[in-house]
KELO-333082 format. One line per field, with one value per residue (C-alpha): residue in one letter; residue number from 0; z, y, x. Coordinates in Angstrom, 1 decimal, always signed. Example, Ala and Ser with C-alpha at 12.3 -4.5 7.8 and 13.67 -1.06 7.14 Angstrom:
type <- (A|S)
seq <- (0|1)
up <- (+7.8|+7.1)
north <- (-4.5|-1.1)
east <- (+12.3|+13.7)
This chain:
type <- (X|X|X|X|X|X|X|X|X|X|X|X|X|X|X|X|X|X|X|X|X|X|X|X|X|X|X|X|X|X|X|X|X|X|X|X|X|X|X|X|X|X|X|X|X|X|X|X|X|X|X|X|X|X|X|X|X|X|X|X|X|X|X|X|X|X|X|X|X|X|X|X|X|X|X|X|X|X|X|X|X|X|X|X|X|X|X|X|X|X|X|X|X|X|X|X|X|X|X|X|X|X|X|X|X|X|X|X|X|X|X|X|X|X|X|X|X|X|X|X|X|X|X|X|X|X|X|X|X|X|X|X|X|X|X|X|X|X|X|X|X|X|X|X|X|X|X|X|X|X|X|X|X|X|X|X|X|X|X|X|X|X|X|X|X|X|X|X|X|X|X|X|X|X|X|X|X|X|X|X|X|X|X|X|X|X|X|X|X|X|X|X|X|X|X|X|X|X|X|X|X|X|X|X|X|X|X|X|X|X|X|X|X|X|X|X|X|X|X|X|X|X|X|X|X|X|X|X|X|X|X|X|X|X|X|X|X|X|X|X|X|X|X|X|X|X|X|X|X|X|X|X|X|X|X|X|X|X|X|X|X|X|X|X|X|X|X|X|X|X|X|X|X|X|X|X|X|X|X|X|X|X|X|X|X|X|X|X|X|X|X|X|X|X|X|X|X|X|X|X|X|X|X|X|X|X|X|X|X|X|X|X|X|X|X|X|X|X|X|X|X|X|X|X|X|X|X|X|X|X|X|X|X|X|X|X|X|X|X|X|X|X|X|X|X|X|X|X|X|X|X|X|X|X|X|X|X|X|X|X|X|X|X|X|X|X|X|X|X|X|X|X|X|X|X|X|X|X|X|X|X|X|X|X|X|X|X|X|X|X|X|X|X|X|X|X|X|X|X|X|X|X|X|X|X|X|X|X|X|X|X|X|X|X|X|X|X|X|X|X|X|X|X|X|X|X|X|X|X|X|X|X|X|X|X|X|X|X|X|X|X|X|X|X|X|X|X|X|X|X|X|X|X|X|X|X|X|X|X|X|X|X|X|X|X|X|X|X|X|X|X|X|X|X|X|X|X|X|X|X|X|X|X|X|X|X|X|X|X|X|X|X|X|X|X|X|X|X|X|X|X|X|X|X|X|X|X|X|X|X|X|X|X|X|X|X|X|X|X|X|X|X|X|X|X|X|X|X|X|X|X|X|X|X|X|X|X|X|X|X|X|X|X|X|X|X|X|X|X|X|X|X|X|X|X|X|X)
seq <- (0|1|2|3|4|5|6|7|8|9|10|11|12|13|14|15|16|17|18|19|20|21|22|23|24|25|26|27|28|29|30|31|32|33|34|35|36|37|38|39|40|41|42|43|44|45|46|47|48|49|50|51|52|53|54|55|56|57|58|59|60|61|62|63|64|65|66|67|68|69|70|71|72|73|74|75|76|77|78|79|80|81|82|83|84|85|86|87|88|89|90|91|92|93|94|95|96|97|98|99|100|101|102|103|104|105|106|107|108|109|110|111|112|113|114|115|116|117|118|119|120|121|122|123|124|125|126|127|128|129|130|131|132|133|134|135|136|137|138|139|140|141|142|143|144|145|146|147|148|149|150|151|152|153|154|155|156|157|158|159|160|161|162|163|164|165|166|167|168|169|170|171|172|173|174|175|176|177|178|179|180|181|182|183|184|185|186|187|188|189|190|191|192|193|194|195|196|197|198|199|200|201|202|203|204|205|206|207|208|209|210|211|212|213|214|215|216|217|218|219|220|221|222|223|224|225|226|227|228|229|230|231|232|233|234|235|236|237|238|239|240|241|242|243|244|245|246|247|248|249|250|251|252|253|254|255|256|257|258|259|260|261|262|263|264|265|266|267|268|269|270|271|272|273|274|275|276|277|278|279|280|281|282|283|284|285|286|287|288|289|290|291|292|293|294|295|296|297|298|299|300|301|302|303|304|305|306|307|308|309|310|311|312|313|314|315|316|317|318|319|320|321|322|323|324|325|326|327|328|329|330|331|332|333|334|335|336|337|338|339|340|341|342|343|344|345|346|347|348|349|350|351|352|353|354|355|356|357|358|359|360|361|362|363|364|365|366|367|368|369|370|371|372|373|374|375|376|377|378|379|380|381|382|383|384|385|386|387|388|389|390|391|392|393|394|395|396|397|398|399|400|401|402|403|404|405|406|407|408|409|410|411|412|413|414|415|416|417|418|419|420|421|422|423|424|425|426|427|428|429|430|431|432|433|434|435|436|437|438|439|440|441|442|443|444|445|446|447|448|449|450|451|452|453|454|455|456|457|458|459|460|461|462|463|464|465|466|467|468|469|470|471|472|473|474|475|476|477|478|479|480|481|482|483|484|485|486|487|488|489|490|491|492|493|494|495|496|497|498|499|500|501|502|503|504|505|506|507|508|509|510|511|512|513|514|515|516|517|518|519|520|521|522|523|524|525|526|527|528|529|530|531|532|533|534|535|536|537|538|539|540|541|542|543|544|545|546|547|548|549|550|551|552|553|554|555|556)
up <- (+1.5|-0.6|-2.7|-3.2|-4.5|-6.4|-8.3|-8.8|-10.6|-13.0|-14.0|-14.5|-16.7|-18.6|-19.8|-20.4|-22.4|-24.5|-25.0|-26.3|-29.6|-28.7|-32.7|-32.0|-34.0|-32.4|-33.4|-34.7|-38.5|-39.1|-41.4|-44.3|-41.4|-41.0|-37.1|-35.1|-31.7|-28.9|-25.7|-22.7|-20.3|-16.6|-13.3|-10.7|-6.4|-4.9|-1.0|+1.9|+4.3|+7.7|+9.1|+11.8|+15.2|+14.6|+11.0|+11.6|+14.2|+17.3|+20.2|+23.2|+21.6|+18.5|+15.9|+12.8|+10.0|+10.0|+12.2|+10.4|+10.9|+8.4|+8.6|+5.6|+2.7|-0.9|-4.3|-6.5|-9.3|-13.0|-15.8|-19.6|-21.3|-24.9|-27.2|-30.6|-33.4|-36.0|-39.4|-40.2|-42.8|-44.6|-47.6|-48.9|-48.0|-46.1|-43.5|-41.3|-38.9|-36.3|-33.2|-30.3|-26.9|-24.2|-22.3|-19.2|-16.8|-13.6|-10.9|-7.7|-6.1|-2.7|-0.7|-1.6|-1.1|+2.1|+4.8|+6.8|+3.8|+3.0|+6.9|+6.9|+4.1|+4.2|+1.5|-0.2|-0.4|-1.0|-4.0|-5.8|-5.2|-7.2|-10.5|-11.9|-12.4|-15.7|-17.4|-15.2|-17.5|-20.3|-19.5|-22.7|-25.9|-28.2|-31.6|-33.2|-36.4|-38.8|-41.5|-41.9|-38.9|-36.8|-34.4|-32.8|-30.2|-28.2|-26.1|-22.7|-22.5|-20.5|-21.1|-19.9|-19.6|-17.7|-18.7|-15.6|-13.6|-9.8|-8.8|-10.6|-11.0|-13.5|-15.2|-12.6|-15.0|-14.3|-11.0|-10.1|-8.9|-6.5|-4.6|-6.0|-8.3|-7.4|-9.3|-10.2|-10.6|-12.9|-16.0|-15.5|-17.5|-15.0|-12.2|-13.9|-14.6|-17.6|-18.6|-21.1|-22.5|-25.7|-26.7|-29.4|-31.7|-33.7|-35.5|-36.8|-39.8|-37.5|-37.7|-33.5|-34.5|-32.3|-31.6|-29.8|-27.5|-25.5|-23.1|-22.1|-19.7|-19.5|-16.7|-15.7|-12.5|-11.0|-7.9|-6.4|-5.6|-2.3|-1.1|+0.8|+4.6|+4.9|+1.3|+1.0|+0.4|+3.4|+6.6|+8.9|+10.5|+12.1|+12.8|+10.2|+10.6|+7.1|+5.1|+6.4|+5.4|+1.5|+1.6|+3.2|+0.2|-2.3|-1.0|-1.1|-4.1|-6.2|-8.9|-12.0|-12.3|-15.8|-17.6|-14.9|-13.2|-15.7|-15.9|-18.6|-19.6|-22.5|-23.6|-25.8|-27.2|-29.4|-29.9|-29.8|-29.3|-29.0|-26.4|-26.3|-24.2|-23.3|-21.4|-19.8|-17.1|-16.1|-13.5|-11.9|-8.5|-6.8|-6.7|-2.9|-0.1|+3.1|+5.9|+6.2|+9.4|+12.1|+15.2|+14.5|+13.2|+16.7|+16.9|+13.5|+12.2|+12.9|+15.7|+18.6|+21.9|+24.2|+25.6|+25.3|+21.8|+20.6|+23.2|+20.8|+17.5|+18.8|+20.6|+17.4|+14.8|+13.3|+14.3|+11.0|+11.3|+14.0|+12.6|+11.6|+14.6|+16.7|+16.4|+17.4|+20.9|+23.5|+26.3|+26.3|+29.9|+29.7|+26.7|+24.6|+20.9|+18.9|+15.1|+13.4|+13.1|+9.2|+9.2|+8.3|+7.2|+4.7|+6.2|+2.9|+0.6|-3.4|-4.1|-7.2|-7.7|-10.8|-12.3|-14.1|-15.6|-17.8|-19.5|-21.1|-22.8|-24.6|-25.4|-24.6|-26.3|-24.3|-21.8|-21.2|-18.0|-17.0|-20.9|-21.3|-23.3|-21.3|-23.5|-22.0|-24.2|-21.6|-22.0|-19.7|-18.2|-16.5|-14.9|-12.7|-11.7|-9.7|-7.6|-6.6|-3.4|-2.4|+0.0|+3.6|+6.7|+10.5|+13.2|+16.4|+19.2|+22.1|+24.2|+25.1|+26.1|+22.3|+19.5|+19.5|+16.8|+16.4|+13.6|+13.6|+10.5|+7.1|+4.6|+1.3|+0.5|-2.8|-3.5|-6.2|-7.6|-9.7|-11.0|-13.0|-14.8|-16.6|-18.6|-19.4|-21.3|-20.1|-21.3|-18.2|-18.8|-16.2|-17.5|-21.4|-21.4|-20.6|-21.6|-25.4|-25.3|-24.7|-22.7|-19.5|-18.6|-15.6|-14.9|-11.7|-10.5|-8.2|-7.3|-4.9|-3.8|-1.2|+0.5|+0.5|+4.3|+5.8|+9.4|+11.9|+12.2|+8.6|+8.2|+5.4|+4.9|+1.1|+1.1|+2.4|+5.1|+8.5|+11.3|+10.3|+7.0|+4.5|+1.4|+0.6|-1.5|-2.9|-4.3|-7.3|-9.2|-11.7|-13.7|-16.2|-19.3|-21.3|-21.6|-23.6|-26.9|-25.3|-23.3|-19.8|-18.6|-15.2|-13.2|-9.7|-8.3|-5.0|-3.8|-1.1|+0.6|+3.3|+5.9|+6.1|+3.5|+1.2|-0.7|-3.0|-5.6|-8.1|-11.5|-13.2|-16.4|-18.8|-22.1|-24.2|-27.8|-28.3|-26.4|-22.8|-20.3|-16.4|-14.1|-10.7|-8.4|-4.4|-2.9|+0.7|+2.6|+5.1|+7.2|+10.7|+10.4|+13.4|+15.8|+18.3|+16.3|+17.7|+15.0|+12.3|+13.7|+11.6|+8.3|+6.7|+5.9|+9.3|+7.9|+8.7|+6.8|+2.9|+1.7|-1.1|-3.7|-7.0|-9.7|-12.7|-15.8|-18.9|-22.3|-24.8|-28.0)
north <- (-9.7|-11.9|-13.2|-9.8|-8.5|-11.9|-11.0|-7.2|-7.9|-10.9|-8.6|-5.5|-7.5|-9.1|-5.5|-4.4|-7.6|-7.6|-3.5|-3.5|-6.4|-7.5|-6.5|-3.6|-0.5|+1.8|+4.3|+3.7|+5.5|+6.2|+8.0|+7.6|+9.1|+11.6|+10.8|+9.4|+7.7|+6.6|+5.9|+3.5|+1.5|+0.6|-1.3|+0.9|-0.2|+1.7|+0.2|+2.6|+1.3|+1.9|+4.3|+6.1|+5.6|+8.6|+8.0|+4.8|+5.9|+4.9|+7.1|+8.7|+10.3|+7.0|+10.2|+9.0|+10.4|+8.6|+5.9|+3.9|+4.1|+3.4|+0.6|+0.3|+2.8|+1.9|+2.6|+0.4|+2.2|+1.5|+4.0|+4.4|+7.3|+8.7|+11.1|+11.3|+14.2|+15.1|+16.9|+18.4|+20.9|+20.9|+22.8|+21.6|+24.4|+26.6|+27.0|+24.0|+23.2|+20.2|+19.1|+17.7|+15.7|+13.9|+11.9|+9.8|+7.7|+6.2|+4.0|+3.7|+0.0|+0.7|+1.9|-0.7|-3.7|-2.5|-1.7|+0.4|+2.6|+2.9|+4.0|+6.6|+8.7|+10.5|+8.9|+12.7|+12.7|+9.4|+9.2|+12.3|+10.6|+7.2|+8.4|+11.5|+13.5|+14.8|+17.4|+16.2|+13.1|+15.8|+16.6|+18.8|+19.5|+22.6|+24.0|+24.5|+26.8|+27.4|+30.6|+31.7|+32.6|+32.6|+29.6|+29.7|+27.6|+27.4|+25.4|+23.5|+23.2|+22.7|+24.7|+24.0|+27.7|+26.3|+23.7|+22.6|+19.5|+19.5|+22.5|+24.4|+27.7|+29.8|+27.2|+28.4|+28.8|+25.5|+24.1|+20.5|+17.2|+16.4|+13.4|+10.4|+11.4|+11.5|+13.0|+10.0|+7.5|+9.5|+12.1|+15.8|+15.5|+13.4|+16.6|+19.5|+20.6|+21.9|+25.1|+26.6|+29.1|+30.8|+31.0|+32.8|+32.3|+34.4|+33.6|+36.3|+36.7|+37.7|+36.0|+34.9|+33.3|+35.7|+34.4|+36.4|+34.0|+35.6|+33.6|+34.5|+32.7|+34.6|+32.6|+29.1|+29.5|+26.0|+25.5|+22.8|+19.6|+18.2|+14.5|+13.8|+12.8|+9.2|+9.0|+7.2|+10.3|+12.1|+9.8|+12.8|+11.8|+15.0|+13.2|+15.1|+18.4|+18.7|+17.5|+20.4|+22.7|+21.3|+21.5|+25.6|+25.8|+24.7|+27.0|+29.8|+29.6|+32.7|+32.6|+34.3|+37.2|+38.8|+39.8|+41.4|+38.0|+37.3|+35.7|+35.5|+36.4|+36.2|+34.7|+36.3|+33.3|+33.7|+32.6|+34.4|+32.9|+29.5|+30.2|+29.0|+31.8|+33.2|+36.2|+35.8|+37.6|+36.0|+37.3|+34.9|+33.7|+31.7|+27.7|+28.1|+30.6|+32.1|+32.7|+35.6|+34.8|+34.4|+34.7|+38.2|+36.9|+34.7|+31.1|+30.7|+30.7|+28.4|+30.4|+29.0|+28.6|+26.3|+24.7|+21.2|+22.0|+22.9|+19.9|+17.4|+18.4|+19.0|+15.5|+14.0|+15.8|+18.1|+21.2|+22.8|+22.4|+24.0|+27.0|+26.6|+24.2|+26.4|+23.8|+20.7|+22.2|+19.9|+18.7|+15.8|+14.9|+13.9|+11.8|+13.7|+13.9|+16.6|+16.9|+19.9|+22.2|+23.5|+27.5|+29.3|+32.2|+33.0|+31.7|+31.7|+33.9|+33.2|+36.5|+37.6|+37.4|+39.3|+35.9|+37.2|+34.8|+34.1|+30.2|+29.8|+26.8|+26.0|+23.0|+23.7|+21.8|+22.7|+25.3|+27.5|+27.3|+29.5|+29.4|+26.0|+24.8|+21.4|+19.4|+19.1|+18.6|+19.4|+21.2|+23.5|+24.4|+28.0|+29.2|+32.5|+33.6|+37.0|+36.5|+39.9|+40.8|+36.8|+36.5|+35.0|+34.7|+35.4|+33.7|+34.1|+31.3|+31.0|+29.4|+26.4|+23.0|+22.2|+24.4|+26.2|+28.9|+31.1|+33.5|+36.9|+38.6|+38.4|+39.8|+40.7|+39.4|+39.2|+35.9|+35.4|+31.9|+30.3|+26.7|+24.7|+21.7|+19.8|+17.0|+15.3|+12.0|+9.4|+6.3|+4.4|+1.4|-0.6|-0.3|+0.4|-3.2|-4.7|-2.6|-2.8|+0.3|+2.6|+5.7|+6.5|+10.2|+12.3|+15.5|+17.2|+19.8|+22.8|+24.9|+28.0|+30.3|+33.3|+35.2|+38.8|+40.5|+37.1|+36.8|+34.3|+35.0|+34.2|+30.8|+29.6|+26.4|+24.7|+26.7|+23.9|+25.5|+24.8|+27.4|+30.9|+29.8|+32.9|+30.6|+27.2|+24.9|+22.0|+19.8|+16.6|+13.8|+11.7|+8.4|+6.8|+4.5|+1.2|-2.4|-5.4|-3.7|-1.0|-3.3|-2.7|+0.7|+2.1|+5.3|+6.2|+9.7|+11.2|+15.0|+16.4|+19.9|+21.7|+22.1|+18.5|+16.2|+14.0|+11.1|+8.1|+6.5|+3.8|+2.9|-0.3|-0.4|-3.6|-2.9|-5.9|-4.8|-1.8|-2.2|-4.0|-1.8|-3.6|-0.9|-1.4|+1.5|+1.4|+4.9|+5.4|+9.0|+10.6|+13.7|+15.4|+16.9|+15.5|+16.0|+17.1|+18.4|+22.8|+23.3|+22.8|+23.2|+25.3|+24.8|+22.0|+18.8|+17.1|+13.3|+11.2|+8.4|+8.7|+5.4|+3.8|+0.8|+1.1|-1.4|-0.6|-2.9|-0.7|-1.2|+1.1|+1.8)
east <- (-29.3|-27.1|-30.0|-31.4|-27.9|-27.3|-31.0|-30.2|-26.9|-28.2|-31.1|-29.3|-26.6|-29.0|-30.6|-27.3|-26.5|-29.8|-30.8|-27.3|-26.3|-23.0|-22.1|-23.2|-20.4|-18.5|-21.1|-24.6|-25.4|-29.1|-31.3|-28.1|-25.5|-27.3|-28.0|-24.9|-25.5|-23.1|-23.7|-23.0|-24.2|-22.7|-22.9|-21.0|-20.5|-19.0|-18.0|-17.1|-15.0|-12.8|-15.3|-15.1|-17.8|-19.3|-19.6|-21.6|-24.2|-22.3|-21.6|-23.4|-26.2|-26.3|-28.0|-29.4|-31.4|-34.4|-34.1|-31.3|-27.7|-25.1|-23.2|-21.0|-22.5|-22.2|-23.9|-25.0|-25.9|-27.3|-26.1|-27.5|-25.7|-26.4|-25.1|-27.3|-26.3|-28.6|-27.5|-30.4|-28.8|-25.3|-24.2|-21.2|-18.8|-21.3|-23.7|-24.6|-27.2|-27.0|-29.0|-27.1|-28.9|-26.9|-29.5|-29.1|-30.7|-29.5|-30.9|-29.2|-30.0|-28.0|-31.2|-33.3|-31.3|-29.7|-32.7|-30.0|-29.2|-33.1|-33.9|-31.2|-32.2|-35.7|-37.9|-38.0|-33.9|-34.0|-36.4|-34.7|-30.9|-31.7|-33.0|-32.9|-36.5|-38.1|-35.7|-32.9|-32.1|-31.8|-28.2|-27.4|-30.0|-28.9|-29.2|-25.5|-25.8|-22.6|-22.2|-19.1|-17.5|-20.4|-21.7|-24.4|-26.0|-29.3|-30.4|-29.3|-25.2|-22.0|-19.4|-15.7|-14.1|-11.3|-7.8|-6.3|-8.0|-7.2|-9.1|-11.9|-10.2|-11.7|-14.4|-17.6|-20.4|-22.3|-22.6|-22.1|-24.4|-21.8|-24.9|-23.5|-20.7|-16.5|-13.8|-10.9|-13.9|-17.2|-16.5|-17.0|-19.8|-21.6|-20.9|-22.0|-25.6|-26.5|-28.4|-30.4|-28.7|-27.3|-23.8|-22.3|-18.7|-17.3|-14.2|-12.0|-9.4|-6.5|-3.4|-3.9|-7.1|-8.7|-12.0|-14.8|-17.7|-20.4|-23.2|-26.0|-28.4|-32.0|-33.9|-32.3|-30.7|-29.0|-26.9|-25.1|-26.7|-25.4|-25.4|-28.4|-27.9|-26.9|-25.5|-22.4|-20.9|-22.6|-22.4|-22.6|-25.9|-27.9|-31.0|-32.2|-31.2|-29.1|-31.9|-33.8|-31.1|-30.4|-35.0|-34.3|-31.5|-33.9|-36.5|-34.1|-33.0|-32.9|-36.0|-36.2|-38.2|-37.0|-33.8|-32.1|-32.0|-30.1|-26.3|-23.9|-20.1|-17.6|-14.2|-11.8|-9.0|-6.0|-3.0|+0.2|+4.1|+3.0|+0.7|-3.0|-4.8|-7.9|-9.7|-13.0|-15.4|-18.6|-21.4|-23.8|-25.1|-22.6|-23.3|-23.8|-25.6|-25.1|-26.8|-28.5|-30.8|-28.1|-31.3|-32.5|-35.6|-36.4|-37.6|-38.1|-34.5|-31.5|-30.4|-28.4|-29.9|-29.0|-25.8|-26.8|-27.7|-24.1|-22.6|-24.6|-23.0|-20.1|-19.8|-20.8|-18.6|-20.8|-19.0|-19.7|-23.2|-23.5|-23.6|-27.2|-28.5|-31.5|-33.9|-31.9|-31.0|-32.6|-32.0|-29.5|-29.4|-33.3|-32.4|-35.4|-34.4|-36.6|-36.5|-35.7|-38.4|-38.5|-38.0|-40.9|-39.0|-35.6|-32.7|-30.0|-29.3|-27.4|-25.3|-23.8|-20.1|-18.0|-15.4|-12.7|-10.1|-7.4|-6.0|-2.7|-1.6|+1.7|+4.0|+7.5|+10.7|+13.2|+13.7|+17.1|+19.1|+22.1|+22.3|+22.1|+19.4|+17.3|+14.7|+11.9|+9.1|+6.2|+2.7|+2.1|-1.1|-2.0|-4.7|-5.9|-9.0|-10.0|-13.4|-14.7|-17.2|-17.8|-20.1|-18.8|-20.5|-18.9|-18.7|-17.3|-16.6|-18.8|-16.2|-17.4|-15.4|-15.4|-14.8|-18.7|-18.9|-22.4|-23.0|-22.6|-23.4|-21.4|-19.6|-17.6|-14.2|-12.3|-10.3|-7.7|-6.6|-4.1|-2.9|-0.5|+0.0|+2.6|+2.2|+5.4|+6.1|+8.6|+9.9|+11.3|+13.1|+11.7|+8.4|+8.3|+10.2|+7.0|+4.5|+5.3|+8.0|+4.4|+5.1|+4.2|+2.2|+2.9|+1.0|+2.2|-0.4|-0.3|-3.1|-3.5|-6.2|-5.8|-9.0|-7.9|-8.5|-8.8|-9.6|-10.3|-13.7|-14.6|-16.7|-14.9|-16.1|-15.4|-12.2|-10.1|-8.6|-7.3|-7.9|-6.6|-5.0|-5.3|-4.7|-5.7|-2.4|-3.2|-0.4|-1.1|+0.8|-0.6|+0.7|-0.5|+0.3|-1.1|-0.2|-1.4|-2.1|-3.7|-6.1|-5.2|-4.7|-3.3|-3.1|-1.9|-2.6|-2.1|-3.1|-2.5|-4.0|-1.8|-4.4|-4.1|-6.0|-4.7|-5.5|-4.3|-6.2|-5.6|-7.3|-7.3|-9.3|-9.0|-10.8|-11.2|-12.1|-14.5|-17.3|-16.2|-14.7|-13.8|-12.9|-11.4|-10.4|-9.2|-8.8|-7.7|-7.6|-6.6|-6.4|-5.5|-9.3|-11.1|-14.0|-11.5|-9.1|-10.0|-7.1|-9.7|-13.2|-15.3|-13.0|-12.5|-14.8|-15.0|-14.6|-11.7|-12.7|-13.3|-11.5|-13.5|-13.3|-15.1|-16.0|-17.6|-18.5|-18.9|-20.7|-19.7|-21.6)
């Protein structure tokens, strides 16, 4: 194994080294400026570690994907990221007309230096989780025309609707690649998927700087990529059975059949008494389905049948899953095993949800206090969003020794949402005297989200909730600041969720000149979420382990 890893790293430096001229500039100018390319290239592992038994295989029933069982997952993973910008018309003064790609291509080593890792992902997961496939590695390509106050743009895109950073509160328009990716550690550019669309500006002559945008998205419908089974990032081993449900999601998946498939929205942004703000509403399918065969339709569903069937998730930690586990139910006592059966017939469904949402953004000098006036020299972030008629299924406990919950039908609720952020600047003594008197960054972050006519018996899994919790708080702090010219860099943040998650991360990043970027990150977890925990069963992510170390060398052109 070590020779393998020594082999993979000295080749995959050397490509980076060569592809790239070590004098290479900032920014590559061809064609007399008229094209401008940046890009980068990186080496990220990523190393799992203090996992639990269940996580690893171990245990009565020892359930793995495909034979394997995970011992310590990690990614090893090969990046090359470009940005290229073509001016293919300018008139000095007047209308423009520019063409804009971001390309990538990736290569995850992890499954085929490790045999464990390569066994315990299905070769179809598996070969769809290393590199990205035909117009995947196109993440953006559009058409951006200028007259006036008019843009225009057409093409594939990502578009960031929202301003705070802890929670995705009103920004919902693209979905995110969540397989191999992890906020803290990858850009939000690497998470979300983009599609082809066109999106409209129009700038007024108001004093507010009232400006009018309007998307529209005729035919490309996305949702979110999961991680495969036996991903570092998915260590919940079903012996198959959640492969089969991601390949049911995929075949599920709503598909175009003309314009009233459609999705789109607008924004309305201005700016009044020093406040940033904007208005928006957008109608598509949400990122995620529900189930919509709960046994009605026999044999041929993920219907519940058996006992011993629900004993082995629950045993195992899988309580979530579950939900959706007809086919796994066999009979433990004889030791027989059977794969999951793939469902002849629907078993999801994508519904439509109405987004409305509002941003406001303003920097404040000082605030007034029982008429004293306090400087605090602070942006503030704001966020709300209003989700109508979301889609939930219900459930209702079967009683068994362990927390066993079966489907029952589903339903509509509405869910409202809100966050903060401050950003404040500091200049502590006992650190500007030895970071070259640079100041140090805290943004303190609060987030909230309540589901209207909440009930026990709603599955509300993704919602971050422990058992019967009608909202979902979420609680962040973040530090950062610079040292050595710039050259070193360092954050801390810690979040923590009331139903019982939290985590701490740290970032190291030394940057050497322009181009070289070292990146070390530990991050350690934890939570009162457990397989035996009935407190939580059914809500939040069953894994009590997601303590990480990253390293990442970066090229930057």
């Amino acid at each position: 194994m070590f020779k393998k890893l020594t082999l993979v790293l000295t080749l995959s430096f050397l490509v980076a080294f060569f592809i790239i001229p070590i004098n290479a500039l900032a920014r590559i100018y061809l064609f007399d400026n008229k094209v401008e390319i940046t890009g980068k290239i990186e080496e990220k592992v990523l190393l799992k570690y203090h996992m639990k038994g269940y996580e690893r295989g171990k245990g009565r029933h020892r359930y793995k994907a495909n034979g394997g069982g995970m011992k310590n997952p990690s990614v090893f993973k090969t990046h090359l990221h470009i940005d290229a910008l073509w001016h293919i018309y300018n008139k000095e003064g007047g209308t423009t007309l520019d063409f804009y790609t971001l390309w990538e291509w990736f290569y995850d080593f992890a499954p085929d230096i490790r045999g464990d890792i390569h066994r315990g992902m299905y070769s179809r997961d598996r070969n769809r989780y290393q590199t990205p496939h035909g117009e995947e590695m196109v993440r953006e390509m559009y058409l951006n025309y200028v007259s006036g106050p008019w843009t225009l743009r057409v093409g594939k895109q990502m578009i960031v609707w929202g301003e705070t950073s802890l929670k995705r509160t009103a920004d919902v328009i693209n979905p995110l690649d969540i397989r191999s990716h992890m906020m803290g550690i990858d850009d939000w550019e690497d998470f979300r998927k983009g599609q082809w669309m066109f999106r409209g500006f129009y700038q007024t002559s108001f004093k507010n700087d009232l400006t009018f945008e309007i998307i529209w998205i005729p035919y490309d419908i996305e949702v979110m990529s999961m991680p495969p089974e036996g991903s570092v990032f998915n260590t919940s081993y079903t012996m198959g059975f959640y492969s089969q449900m991601l390949r049911r999601w995929k075949y599920d998946e709503p598909k175009p059949r003309g314009l009233h498939d459609s999705q789109g929205g607008f924004r309305l942004r201005g700016y009044n008494w020093d406040w940033d703000w904007t208005l928006m509403w957008y109608n598509g399918f949400d990122a995620t389905p529900i189930c919509v065969d709960w046994g009605q339709h026999g044999s041929g569903s993920y219907a519940p049948n058996t006992k011993s069937g629900w004993d082995f998730f629950n045993d195992n930690g899988l309580g979530g899953f579950n939900l959706f586990a007809g086919p796994y139910n066999s009979d433990s006592s004889a030791g027989i095993w059977k794969r999951p059966a793939f469902p002849t017939g629907r078993q999801f469904r994508y519904f439509r949800t109405d987004n409305f949402g509002a941003t406001a953004t303003k920097y404040f000098y000082d605030v007034t206090l029982f008429g004293k006036r306090i400087p605090l020299e602070a942006i503030m972030r704001i966020e709300f969003s209003y989700k109508k008629d979301v889609h939930f299924n219900k459930q209702v406990d079967t009683g068994g020794q362990a927390d066993q919950w079966a489907i029952i039908g589903r339903t509509k609720r509405d869910i409202l949402g809100y966050a903060i952020e401050i950003d404040k600047e500091f200049m502590p003594w006992f650190i500007c005297n030895y970071n070259g008197q640079r100041s140090v960054n805290m943004t303190l972050g609060f987030f909230q989200d309540w589901i209207f006519n909440h009930d026990h018996n709603l599955y509300a899994m993704g919602y971050d909730r422990g058992y019967g919790d009608k909202n979902s708080t979420n609680f962040s702090l973040s530090i950062n600041t610079d040292w050595m010219d710039s050259e070193l860099y360092t954050m801390c943040s810690y979040a923590y969720n009331t139903s019982g998650n939290g985590f701490f991360w740290a970032f190291l990043q030394y940057g050497p000149g322009d181009h070289w970027r070292f990146v070390v990150l530990p991050r350690i977890t934890w939570s009162n979420v457990g397989t035996k925990n009935r407190k939580h069963s059914g809500y939040v992510e069953l894994s009590d382990s997601n303590n990480y170390v990253v390293f990442k060398i970066i090229y930057q052109f």
